[in-house]
C-alpha positions in Angstrom: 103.0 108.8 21.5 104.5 112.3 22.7 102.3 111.5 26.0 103.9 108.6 26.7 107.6 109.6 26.3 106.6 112.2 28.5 105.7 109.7 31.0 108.9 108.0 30.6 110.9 110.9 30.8 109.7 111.8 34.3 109.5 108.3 35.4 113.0 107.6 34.3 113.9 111.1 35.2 115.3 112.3 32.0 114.3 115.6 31.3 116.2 115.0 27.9 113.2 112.8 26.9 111.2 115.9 27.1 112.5 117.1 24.2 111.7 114.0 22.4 108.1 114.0 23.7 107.6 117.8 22.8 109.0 117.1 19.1 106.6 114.2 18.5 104.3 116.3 19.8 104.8 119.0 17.6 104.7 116.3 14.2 101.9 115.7 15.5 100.2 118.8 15.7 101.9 119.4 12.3 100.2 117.0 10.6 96.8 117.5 12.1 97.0 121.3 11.7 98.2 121.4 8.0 98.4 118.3 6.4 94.7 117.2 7.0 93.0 119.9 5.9 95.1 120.3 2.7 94.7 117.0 2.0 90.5 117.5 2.7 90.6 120.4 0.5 92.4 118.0 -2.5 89.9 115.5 -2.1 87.2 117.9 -2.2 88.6 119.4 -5.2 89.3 116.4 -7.0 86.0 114.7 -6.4 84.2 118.1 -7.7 86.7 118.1 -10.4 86.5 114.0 -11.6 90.2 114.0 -11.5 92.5 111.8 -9.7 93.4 112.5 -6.4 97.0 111.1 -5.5 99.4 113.6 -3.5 102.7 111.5 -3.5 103.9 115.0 -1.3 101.5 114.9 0.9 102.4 111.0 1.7 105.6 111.6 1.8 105.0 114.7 5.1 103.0 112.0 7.0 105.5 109.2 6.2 108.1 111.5 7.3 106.2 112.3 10.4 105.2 108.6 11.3 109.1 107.8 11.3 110.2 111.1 13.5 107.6 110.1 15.7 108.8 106.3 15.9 112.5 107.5 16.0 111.3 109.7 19.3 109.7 106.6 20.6 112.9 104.1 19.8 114.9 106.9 21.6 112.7 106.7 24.6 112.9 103.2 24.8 116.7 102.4 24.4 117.6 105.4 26.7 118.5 103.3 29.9 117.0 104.5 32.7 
């Protein structure tokens, strides 16, 4: 997603949608960086352990980060250009 509001921030020539782009990126990298392998480690633990597995926190990050990332995108898209 942060690739293409990049693209339309230098087709449009908005540099203000580079900001956008590099803060979906960095959810992005967020979530793949820290949220993943927590959440691995959980269900690793969990599985060893026979316990349940549910992380309502760890839903709510990526949740939170799916809707950043799609207000970054709506942003790019309504932005005339």
């Amino acid at each position: 997603m942060a690739g293409l509001i990049g693209f339309r921030a230098v087709s449009a020539d908005r540099p203000a949608l580079v900001v956008a782009a590099g803060l979906a990126a960095l959810v992005g990298l967020a979530i793949l960086g820290a949220l993943v392998p927590l959440r691995s480690r959980q269900l690793r633990n969990a599985g060893a352990q026979g316990v349940d597995a549910s992380s309502p926190v760890l839903v709510g990050a990526a949740t939170a980060g799916v809707v950043l990332t799609a207000l970054a995108a709506a942003v790019a898209v309504l932005i005339p250009g």
